[in-house]
PAGU-966283 format. One record per residue (C-alpha): residue number from 0; residue in three letters; x, y, z. Coordinates in Angstrom, 2 decimals, m for minus. Example, Ala and Ser with C-alpha at 12.3 -4.5 7.8 and 13.67 -1.06 7.14 Angstrom:
BEGIN
resi 0 resn ALA east 12.30 north m4.50 up 7.80
resi 1 resn SER east 13.67 north m1.06 up 7.14
END
This chain:
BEGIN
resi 0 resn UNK east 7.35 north 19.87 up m8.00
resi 1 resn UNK east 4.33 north 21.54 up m6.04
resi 2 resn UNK east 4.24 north 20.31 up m2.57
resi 3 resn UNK east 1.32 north 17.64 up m3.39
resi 4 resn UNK east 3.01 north 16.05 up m5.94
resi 5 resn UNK east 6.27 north 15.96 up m3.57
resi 6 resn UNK east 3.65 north 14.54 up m0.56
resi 7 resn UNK east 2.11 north 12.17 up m3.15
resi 8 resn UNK east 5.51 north 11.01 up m3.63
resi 9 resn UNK east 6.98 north 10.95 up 0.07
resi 10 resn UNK east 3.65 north 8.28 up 0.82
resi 11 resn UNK east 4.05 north 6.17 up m2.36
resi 12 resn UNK east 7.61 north 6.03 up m1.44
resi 13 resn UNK east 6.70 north 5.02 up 2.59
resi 14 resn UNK east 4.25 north 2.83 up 1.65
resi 15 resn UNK east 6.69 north 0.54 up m0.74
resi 16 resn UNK east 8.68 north 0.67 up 2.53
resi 17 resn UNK east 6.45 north m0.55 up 4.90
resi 18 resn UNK east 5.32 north m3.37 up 2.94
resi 19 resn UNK east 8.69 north m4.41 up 1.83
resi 20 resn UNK east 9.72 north m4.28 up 5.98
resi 21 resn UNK east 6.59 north m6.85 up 6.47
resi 22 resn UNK east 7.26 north m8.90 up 3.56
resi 23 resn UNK east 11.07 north m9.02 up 5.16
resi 24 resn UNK east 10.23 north m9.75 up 8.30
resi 25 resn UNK east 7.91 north m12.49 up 7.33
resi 26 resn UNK east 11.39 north m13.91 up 5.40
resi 27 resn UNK east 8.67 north m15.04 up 3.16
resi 28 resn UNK east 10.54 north m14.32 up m0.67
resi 29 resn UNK east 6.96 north m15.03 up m2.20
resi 30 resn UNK east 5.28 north m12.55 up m0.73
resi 31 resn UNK east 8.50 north m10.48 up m0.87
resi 32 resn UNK east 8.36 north m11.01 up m5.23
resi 33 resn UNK east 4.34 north m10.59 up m5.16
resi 34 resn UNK east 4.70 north m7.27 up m3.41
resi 35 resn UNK east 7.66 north m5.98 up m5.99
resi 36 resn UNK east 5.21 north m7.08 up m8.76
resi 37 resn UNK east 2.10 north m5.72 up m7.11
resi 38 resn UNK east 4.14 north m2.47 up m6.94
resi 39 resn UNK east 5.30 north m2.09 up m10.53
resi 40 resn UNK east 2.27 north m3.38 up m11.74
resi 41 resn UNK east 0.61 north m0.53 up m10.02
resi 42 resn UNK east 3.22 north 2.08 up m11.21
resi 43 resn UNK east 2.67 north 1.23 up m14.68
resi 44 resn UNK east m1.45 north 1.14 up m14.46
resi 45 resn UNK east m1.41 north 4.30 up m13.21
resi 46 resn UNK east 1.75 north 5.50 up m15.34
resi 47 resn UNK east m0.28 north 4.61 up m18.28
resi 48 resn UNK east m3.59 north 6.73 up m16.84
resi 49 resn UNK east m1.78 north 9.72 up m16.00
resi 50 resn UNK east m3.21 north 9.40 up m12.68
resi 51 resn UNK east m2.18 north 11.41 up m9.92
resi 52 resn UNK east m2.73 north 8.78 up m7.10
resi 53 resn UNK east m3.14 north 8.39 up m4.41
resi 54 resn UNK east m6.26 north 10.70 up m3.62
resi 55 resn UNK east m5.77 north 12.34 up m0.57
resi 56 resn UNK east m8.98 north 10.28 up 1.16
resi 57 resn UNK east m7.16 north 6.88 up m0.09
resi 58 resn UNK east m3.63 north 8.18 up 1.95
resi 59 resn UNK east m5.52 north 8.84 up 4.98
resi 60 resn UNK east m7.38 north 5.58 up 4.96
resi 61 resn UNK east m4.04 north 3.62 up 4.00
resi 62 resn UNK east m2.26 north 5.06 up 6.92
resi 63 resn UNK east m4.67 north 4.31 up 9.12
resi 64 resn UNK east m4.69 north 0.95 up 7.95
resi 65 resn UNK east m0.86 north 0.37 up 8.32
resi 66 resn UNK east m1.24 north 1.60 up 12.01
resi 67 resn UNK east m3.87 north m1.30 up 12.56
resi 68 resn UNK east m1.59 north m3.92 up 11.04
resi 69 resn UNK east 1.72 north m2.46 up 12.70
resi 70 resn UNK east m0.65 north m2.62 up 16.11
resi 71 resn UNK east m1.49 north m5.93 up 15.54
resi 72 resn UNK east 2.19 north m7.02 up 14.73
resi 73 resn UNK east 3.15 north m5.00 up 18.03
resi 74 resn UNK east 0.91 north m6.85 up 19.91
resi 75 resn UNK east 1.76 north m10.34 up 18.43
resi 76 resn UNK east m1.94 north m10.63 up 17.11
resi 77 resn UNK east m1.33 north m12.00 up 14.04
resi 78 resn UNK east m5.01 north m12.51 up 13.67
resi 79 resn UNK east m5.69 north m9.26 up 13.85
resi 80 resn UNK east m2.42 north m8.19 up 11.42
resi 81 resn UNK east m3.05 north m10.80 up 8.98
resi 82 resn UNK east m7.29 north m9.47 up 9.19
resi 83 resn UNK east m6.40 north m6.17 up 8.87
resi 84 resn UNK east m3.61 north m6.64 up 5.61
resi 85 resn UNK east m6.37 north m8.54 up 3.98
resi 86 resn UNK east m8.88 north m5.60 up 4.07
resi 87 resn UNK east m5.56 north m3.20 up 3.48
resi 88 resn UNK east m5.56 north m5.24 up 0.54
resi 89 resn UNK east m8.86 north m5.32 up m0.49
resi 90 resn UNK east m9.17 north m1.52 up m0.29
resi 91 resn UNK east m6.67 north m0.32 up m1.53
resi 92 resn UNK east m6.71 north m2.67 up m4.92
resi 93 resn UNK east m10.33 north m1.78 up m5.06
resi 94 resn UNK east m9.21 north 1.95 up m5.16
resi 95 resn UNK east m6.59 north 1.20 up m7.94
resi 96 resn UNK east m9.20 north m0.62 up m9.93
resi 97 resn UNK east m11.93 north 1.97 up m9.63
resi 98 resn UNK east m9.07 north 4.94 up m10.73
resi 99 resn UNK east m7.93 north 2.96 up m13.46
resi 100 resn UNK east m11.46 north 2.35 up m15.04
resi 101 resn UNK east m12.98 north 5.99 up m14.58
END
């Protein structure tokens, strides 16, 4: 594997994780199934594209987005966490889509 297809990995890999330690410590086993789904949904989207996601832009701008929710969680702002997953959300599904259709 070249060393951006091993990074590539490594996030996609961290990312499941951090959502799946939210959707745990919410002990909320809704969100905990849509996430799984959300995830293998995404998998096989992409799978089926040949896609080598994420682009690097799209890792930078999801990290930074985990540190404002993880912030926000830190803080006990859940406000600002639950304001900032929603536009995680929103961008990053808005990525997938526009990937998938090009």
């Amino acid at each position: 594997l070249s060393w951006e297809k091993r990074d590539r990995e490594l996030f996609r890999q961290t990312d499941v994780r951090f959502h799946e330690f939210i959707a745990k410590a919410c002990k909320n086993e809704y969100l905990e199934s849509f996430l799984m789904q959300a995830v293998e949904a995404e998998k096989y989207l992409l799978w089926r594209k040949e896609l080598d996601w994420p682009s690097w832009n799209r890792m930078e701008e999801s990290v930074k987005e985990h540190l404002d929710i993880a912030e926000a969680i830190f803080r006990g702002d859940s406000d600002a966490a639950c304001k900032a997953m929603e536009l995680h959300f929103i961008f990053h599904w808005e990525h997938v889509a526009k990937d998938i259709v090009e």
